[in-house]
C-alpha positions as CSV (number, residue, x, y, z in Angstrom):
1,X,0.0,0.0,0.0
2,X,2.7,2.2,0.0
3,X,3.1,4.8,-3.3
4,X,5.3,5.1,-6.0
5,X,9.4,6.4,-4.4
6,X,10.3,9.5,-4.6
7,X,13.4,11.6,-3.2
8,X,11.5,14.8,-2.7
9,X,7.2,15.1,-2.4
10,X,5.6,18.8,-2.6
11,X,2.2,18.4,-1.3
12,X,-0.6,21.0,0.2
13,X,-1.2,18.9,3.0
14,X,1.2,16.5,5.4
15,X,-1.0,14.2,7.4
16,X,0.9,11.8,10.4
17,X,-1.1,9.0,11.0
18,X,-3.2,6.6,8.6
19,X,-5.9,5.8,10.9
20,X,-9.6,6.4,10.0
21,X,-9.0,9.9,10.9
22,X,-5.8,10.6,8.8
23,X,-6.6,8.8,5.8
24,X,-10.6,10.5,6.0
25,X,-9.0,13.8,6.6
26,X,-6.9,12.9,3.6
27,X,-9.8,11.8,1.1
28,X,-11.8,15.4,1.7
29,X,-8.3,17.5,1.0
30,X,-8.2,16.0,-2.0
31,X,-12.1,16.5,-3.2
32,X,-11.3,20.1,-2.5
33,X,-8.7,20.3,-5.1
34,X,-5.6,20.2,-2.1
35,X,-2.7,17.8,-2.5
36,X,-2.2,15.3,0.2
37,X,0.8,12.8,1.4
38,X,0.1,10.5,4.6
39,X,3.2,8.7,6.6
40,X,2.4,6.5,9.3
41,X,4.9,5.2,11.5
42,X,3.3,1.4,11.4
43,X,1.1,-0.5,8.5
44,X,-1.9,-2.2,8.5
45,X,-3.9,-3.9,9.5
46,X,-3.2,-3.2,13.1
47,X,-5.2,-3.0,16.4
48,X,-6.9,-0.1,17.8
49,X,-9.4,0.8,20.0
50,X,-12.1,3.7,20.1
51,X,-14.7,1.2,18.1
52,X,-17.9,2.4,18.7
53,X,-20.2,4.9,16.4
54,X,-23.3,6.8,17.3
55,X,-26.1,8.0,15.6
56,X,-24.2,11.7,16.0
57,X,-20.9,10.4,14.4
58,X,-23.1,8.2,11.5
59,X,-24.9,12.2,10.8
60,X,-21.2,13.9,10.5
61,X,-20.0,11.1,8.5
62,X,-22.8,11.2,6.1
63,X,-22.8,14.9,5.7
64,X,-19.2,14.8,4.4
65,X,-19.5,11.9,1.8
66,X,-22.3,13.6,0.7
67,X,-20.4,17.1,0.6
68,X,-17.6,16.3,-1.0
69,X,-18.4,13.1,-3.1
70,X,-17.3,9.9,-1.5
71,X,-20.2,7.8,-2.2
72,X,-17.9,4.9,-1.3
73,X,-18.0,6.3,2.2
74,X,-22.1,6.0,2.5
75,X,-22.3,2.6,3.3
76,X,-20.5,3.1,6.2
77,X,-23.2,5.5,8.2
78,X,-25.6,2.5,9.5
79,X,-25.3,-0.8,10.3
80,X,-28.0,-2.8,7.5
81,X,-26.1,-0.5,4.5
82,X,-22.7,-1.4,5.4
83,X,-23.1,-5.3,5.7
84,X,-24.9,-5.3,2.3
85,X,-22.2,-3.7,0.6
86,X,-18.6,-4.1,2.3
87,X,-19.5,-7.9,4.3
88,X,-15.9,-8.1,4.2
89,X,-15.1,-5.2,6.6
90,X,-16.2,-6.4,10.1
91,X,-18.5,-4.5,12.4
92,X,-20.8,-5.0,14.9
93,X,-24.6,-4.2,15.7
94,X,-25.2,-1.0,17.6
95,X,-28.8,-0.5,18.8
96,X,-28.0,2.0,21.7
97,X,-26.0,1.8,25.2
98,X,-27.0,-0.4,28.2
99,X,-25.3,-0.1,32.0
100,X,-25.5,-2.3,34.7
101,X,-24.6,-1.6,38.1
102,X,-22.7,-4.2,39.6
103,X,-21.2,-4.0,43.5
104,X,-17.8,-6.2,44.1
105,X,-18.2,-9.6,45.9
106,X,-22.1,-10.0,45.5
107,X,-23.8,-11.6,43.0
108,X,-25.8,-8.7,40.0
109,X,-29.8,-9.0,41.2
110,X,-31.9,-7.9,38.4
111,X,-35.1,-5.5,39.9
112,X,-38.0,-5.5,38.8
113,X,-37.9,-1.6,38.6
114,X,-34.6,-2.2,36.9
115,X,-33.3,0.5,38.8
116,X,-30.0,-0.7,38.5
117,X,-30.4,-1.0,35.0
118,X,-30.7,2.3,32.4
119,X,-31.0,1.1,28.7
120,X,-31.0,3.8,25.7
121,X,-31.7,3.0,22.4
122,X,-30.6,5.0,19.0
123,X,-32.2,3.6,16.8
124,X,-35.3,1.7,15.3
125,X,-33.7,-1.7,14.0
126,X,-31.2,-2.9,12.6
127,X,-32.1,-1.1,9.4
128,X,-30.9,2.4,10.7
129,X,-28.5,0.9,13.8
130,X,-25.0,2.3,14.6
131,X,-22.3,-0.2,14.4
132,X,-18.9,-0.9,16.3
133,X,-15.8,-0.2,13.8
134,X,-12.9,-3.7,13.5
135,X,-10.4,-0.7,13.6
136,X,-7.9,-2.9,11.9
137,X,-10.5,-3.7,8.9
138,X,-12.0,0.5,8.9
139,X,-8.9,1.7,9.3
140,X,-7.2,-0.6,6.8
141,X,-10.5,0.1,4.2
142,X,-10.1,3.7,4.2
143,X,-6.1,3.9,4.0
144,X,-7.1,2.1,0.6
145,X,-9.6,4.2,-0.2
146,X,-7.1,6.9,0.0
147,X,-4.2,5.0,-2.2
148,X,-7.0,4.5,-4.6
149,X,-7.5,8.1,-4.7
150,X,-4.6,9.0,-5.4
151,X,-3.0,10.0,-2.7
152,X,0.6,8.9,-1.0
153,X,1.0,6.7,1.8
154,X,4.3,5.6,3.1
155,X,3.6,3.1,5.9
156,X,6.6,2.3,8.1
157,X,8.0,5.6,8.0
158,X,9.5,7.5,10.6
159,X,9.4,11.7,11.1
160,X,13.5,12.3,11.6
161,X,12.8,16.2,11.5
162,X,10.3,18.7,11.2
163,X,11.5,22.2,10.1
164,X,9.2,25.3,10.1
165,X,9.7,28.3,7.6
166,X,7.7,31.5,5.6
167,X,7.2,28.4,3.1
168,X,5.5,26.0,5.3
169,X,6.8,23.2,6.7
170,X,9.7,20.4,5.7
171,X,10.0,16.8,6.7
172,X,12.7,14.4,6.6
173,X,11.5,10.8,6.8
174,X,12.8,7.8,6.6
175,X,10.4,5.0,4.6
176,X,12.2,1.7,5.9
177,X,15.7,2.1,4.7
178,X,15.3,4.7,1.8
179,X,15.6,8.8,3.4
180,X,12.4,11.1,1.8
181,X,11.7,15.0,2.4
182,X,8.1,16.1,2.1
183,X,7.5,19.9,1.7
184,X,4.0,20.8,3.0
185,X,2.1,24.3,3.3
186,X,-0.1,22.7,6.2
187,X,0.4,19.7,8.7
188,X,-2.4,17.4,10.7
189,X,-1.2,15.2,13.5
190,X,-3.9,12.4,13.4
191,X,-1.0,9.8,15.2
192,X,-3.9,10.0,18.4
193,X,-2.0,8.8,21.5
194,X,1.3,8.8,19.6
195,X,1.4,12.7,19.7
196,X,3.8,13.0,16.5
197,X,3.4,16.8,16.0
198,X,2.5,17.5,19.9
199,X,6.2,16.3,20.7
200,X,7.7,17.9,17.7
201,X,5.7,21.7,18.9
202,X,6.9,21.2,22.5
203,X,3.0,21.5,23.3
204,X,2.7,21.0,27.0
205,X,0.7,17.8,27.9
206,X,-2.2,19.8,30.6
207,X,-3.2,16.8,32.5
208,X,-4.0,18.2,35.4
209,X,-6.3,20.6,34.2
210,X,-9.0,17.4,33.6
211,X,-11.1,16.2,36.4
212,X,-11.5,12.4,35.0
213,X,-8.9,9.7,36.1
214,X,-9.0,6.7,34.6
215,X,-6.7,3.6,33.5
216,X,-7.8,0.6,31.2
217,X,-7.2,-3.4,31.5
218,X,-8.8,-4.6,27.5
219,X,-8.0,-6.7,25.2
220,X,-10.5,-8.6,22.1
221,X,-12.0,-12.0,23.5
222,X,-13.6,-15.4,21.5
223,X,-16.1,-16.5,23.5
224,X,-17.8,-14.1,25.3
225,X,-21.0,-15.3,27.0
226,X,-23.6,-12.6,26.1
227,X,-24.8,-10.6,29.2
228,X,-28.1,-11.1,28.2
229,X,-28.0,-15.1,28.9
230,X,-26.6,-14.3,32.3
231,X,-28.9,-11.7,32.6
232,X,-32.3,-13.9,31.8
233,X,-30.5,-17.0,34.6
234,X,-31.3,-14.0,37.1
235,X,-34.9,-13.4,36.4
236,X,-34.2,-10.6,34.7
237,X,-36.9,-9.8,31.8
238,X,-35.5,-9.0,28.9
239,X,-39.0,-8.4,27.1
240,X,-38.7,-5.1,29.3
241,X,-35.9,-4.2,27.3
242,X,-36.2,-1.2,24.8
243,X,-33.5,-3.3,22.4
244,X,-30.6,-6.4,22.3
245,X,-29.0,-5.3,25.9
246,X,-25.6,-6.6,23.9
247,X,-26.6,-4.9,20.8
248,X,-24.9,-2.0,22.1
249,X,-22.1,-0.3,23.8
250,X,-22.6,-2.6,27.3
251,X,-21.6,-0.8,30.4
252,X,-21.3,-2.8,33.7
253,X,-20.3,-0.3,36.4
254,X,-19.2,-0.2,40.2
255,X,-17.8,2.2,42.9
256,X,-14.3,3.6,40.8
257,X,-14.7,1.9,37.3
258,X,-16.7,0.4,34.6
259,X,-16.3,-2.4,32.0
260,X,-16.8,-2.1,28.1
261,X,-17.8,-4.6,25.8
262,X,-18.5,-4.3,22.4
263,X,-19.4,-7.1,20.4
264,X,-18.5,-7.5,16.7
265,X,-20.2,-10.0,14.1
266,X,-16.8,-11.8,13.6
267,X,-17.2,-14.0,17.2
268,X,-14.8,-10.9,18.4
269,X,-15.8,-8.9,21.5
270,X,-14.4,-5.8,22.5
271,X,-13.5,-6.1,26.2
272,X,-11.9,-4.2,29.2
273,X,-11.9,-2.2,32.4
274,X,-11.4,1.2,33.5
275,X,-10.7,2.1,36.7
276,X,-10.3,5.2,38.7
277,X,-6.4,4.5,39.8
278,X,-7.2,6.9,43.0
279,X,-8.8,3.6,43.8
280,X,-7.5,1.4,41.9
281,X,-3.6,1.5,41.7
282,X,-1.6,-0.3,39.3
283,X,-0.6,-3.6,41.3
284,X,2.7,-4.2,41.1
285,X,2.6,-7.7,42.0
286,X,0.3,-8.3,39.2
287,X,0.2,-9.1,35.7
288,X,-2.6,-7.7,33.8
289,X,-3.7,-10.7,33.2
290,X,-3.9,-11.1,37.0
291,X,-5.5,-8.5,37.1
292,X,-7.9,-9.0,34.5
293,X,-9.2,-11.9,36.4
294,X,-9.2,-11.0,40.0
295,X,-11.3,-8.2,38.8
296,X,-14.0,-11.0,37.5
297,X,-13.4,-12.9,40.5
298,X,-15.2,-10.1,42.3
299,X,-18.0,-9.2,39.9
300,X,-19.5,-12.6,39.8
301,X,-22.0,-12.6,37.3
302,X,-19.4,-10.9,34.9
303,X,-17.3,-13.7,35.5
304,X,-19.3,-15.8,34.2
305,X,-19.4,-14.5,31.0
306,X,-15.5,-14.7,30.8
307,X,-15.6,-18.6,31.7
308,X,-14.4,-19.8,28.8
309,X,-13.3,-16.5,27.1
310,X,-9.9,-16.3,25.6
311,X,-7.7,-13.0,24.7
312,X,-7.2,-12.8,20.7
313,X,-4.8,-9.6,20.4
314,X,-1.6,-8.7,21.5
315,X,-0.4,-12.4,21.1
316,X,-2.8,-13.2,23.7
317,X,-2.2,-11.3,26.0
318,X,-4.5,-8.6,28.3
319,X,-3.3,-5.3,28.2
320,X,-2.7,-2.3,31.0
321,X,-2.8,0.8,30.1
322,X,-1.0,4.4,32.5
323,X,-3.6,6.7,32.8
324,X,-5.5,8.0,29.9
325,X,-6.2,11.4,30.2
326,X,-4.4,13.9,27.9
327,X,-4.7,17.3,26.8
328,X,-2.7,19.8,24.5
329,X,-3.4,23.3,24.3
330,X,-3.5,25.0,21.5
331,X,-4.3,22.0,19.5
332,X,-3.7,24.3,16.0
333,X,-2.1,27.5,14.0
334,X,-2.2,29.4,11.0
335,X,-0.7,25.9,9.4
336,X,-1.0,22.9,11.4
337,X,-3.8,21.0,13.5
338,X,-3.8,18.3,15.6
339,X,-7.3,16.1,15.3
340,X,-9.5,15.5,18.1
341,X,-7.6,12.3,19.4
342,X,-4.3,13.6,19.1
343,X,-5.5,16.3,20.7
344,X,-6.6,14.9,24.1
345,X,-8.6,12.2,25.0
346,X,-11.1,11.4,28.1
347,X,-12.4,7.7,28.7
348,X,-14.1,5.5,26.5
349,X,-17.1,6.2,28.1
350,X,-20.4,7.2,26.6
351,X,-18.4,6.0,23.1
352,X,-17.6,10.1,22.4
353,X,-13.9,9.3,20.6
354,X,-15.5,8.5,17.0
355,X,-18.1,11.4,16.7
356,X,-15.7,14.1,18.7
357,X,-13.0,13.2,15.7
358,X,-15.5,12.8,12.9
359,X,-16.4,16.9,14.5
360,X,-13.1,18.0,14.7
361,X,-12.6,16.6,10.5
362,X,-15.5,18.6,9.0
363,X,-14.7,21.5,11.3
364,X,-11.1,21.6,9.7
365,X,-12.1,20.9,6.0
366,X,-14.8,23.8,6.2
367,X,-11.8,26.2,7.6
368,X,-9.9,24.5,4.4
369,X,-12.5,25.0,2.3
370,X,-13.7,28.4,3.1
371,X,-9.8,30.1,4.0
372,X,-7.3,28.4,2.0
373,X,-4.9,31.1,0.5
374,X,-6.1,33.3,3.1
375,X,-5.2,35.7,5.6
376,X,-8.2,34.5,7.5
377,X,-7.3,30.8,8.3
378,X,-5.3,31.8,11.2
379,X,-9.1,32.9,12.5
380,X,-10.3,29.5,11.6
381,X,-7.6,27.9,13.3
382,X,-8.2,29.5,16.2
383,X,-11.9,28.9,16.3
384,X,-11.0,25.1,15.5
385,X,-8.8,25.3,18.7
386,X,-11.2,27.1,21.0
387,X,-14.5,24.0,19.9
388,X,-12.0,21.9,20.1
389,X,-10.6,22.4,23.8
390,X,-14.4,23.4,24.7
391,X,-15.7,19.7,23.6
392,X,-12.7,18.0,26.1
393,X,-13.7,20.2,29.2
394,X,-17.3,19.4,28.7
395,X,-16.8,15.6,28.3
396,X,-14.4,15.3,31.1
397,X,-17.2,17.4,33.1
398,X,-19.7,14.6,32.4
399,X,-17.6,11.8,32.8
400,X,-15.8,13.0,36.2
401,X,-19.3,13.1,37.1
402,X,-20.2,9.6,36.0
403,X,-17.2,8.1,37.5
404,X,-18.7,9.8,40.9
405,X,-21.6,8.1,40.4
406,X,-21.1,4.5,39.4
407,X,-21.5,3.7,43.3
408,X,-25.1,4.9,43.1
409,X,-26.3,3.8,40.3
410,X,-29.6,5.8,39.7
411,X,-27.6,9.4,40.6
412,X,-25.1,7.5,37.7
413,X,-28.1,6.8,35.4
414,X,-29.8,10.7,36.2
415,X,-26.1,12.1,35.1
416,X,-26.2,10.5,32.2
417,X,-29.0,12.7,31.0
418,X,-26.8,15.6,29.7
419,X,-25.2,13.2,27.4
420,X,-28.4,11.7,25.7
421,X,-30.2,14.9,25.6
422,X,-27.3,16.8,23.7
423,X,-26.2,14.1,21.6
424,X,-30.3,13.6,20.4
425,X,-30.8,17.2,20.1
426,X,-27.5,17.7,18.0
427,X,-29.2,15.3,16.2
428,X,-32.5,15.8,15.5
429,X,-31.0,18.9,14.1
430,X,-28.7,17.7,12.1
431,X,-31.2,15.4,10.2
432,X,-33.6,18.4,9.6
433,X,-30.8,20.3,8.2
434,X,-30.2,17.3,5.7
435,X,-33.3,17.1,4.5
436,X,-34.0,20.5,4.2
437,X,-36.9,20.3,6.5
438,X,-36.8,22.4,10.3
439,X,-39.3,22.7,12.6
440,X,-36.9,24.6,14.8
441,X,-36.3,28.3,15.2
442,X,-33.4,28.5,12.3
443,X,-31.5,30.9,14.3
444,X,-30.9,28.7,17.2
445,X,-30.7,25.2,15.3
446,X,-30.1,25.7,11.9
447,X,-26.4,27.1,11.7
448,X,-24.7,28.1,8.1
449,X,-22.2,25.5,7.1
450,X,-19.7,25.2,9.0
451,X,-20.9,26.8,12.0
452,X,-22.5,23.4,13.4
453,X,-22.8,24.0,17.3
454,X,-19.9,22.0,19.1
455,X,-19.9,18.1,19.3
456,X,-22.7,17.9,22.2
457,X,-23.3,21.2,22.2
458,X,-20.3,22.0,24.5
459,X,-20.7,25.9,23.6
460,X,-23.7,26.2,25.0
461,X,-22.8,28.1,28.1
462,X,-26.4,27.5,29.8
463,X,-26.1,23.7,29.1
464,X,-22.7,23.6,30.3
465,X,-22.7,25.9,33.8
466,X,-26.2,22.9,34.4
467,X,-23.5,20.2,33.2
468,X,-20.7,21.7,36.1
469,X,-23.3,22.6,38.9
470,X,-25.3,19.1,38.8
471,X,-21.7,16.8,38.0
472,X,-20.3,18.3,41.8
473,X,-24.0,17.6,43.1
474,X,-23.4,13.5,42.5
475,X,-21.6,12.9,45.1
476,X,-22.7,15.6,47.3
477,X,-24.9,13.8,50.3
478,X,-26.9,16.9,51.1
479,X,-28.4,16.7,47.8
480,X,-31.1,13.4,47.5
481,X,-31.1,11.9,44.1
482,X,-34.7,12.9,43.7
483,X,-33.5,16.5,43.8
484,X,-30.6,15.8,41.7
485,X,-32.8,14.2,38.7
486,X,-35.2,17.3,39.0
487,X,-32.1,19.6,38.8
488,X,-31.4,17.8,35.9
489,X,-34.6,17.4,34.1
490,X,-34.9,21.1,34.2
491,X,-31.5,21.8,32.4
492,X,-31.8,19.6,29.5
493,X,-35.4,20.4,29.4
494,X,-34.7,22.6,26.0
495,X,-32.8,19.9,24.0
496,X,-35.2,17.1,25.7
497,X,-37.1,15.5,22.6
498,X,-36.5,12.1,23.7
499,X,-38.6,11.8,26.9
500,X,-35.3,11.4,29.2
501,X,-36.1,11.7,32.8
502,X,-39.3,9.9,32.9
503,X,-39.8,7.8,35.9
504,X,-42.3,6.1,34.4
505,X,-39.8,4.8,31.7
506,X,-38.0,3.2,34.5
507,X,-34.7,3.3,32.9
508,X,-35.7,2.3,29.4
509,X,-36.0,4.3,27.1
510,X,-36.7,3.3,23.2
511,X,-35.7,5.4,20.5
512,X,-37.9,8.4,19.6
513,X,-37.6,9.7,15.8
């Protein structure tokens, strides 16, 4: 997959990193007439996580194939579409999120109020479902989407300098053994965790500015028991259900950490913890894979679906992560522009990664497409920056919150409410926009193109202060979680189309066109 050799490249746009986001990023340069090169330090396929879409992320991603002509790209936007045309490129069926509150050492009770239960659904059927992305087949599929485009990819290439000048920027790479030098006027960073252009700027990692602290144990599994089997063992009614409780991004939670699992049509599920290391603390005396299990050891029912599991990546092995919380501030300038996951990053929870980097995409190709060879890009940039940082302050917000309340589950489940009520609003809008139909004030809900509203409306500063005030009040004893899911109703009350924080619902909500 790697492009034709040459000595010297002269391109528009540099892009570290081939993942979905550099190689997307890529494709739309190139629909808008720019010139684009890609070096990634690895190849495919390779293992990543950050695998599950939302309805949000499926609206973004379907704006820009439509926008800027990558009809191939379509397919990808829901779950029935994408098995009919690329069968080949695994995912997995979406129907919404489920969470389960677990507490260590005693076996998971299923109520008949299912109060420790909170299922969401985003979609009708499987027709219009979300899926989770194989990031080693996506990513792979739209690296060759972008070499059938046209556009250069070296894979196993390594940035050996980075110069700056009144011309743009110069790199020296080295593609396996052979030395290359790429001249770009404009260069992306979309490397995620690898931080290529962060460590090349000197940006300063702000850590300690985020609120959230968190660490992950994961690997993929074969052989998964699916929750709902242990589930139904319990007397749990899954007829109460609003959707497939595994069908989703499946959340089982207790005091200081949660686990994911994500299930994919391949017999491969998605699997690991993440836990608070304030209470948690990497064991020394552990392995992961220690820890792994003495983790299931003390959520029994959990454990059970892990009897006869066995870790397929990383040889085999379980991984442990350090703590995954990053930030880098500014994330772009008048030339260059780290994407949303090189950028910082939270915690899986909630699935945000996807959608928050599909955002950050179309927000940079509408500053490329509307300031290119102009003075006014540095404004762009700037605005890109300030959405940008916005979005990780108001998802660390929530999810500090969350992580406060997975000992109590239903203040955890009330919490929650800010997500669903911005990510369905943001929506609902979107959709309307698409089809050129809005029942909403245009003002407020029908921006210009690019101008979209941040990813979860993060720049709403009425939504956000309710977001702040109500995260501190979850683990505030003074304040009962009756009071805390009125205080909650009554902020999200303006983007609340989906009949969120109804008791009668009792915790399951289907999906509301």
């Amino acid at each position: 997959m790697v492009a034709a050799a040459v000595a010297v490249l002269d391109v528009d746009v540099l892009i570290f990193g081939s993942g979905f986001g550099g190689s997307l990023t890529g494709l739309l340069a190139r629909q808008m007439g720019l010139r684009a090169a890609i070096v990634d330090r690895t190849h495919h396929p390779r293992f990543a996580i950050g695998e599950s879409t939302t309805p949000l992320a499926n609206l973004v991603l379907e704006g820009l194939a439509q926008r800027y002509g990558l009809p191939r790209l379509l397919p990808l936007v829901n779950y029935a579409s994408w098995k009919a045309a690329y069968p080949q490129v695994v995912c997995g069926l979406k129907r919404g999120f489920s969470y389960f509150g677990h507490r260590f050492d005693e076996p998971f009770r299923p109520r008949s109020d299912h109060q420790n239960e909170l299922l969401v659904a985003a979609s009708q059927g499987e027709a219009d479902a979300d899926t989770h992305w194989l990031r080693a087949d996506v990513d792979q599929f739209l690296a060759q989407e972008a070499v059938a485009a046209g556009i250069p990819l070296w894979e196993d290439t390594v940035l050996v300098e980075l110069h700056h000048d009144t011309t743009g920027w110069t790199a020296v790479v080295r593609h396996r053994d052979e030395a290359r030098q790429v001249h770009a006027r404009f260069v992306v960073d979309a490397t995620g965790e690898g931080g290529c252009l962060a460590q090349r700027l000197g940006l300063t990692n702000a850590v300690d500015s985020l609120h959230t602290h968190s660490r992950a144990v994961f690997a993929h599994f074969l052989n998964v028991v699916p929750w709902r089997e242990i589930y139904a063992t319990r007397g749990g009614r899954l007829g109460d259900h609003p959707f497939p409780c595994d069908a989703a991004a499946l959340h089982h939670v207790f005091d200081g950490g949660w686990m994911y699992q994500l299930r994919f049509d391949n017999g491969i599920t998605s699997a690991g913890f993440c836990l608070d290391p304030r209470q948690f603390p990497e064991p020394s005396a552990q392995s992961p894979d220690e820890e792994f299990a003495e983790l299931l050891r003390r959520l029994p029912a959990v454990r059970e679906q892990f009897a006869g599991a066995t870790p397929v990546s990383h040889g085999g092995r379980i991984v442990r992560s350090g703590r995954l919380q990053r930030r880098f501030a500014p994330a772009a300038g008048t030339d260059w522009a780290l994407l949303p996951h090189a950028a910082g990053f939270i915690d899986p929870l909630h699935s945000t990664g996807i959608a928050q980097t599909l955002f950050g995409i179309e927000r940079l190709a509408c500053a490329w497409e509307q300031h290119w060879n102009r003075s006014t890009l540095a404004d762009a940039m700037a605005e890109y920056n300030r959405r940008l940082q916005t979005e990780l302050e108001f998802i660390d917000t929530l999810v500090a919150g969350c992580y406060r309340g997975f000992g109590e589950f239903p203040r955890l489940a009330a919490l929650t409410m800010f997500y669903f009520a911005a990510a369905t609003w943001s929506e609902r809008c979107r959709r309307a926009a698409l089809h050129e139909a809005h029942p909403f004030d245009a003002a407020a809900s029908r921006p210009s193109r690019g101008a979209w509203p941040a990813y979860l409306c993060a720049d709403d500063e009425a939504l956000r202060t309710a977001l702040h005030r109500c995260a501190r009040a979850v683990s505030q004893a003074a304040v009962s979680t009756t009071e805390l899911m009125e205080s909650i109703a009554s902020a999200i009350a303006p983007y609340n189309h989906a009949g969120l924080c109804d008791p009668s619902r009792h915790n399951m909500y289907p999906h509301q066109p």
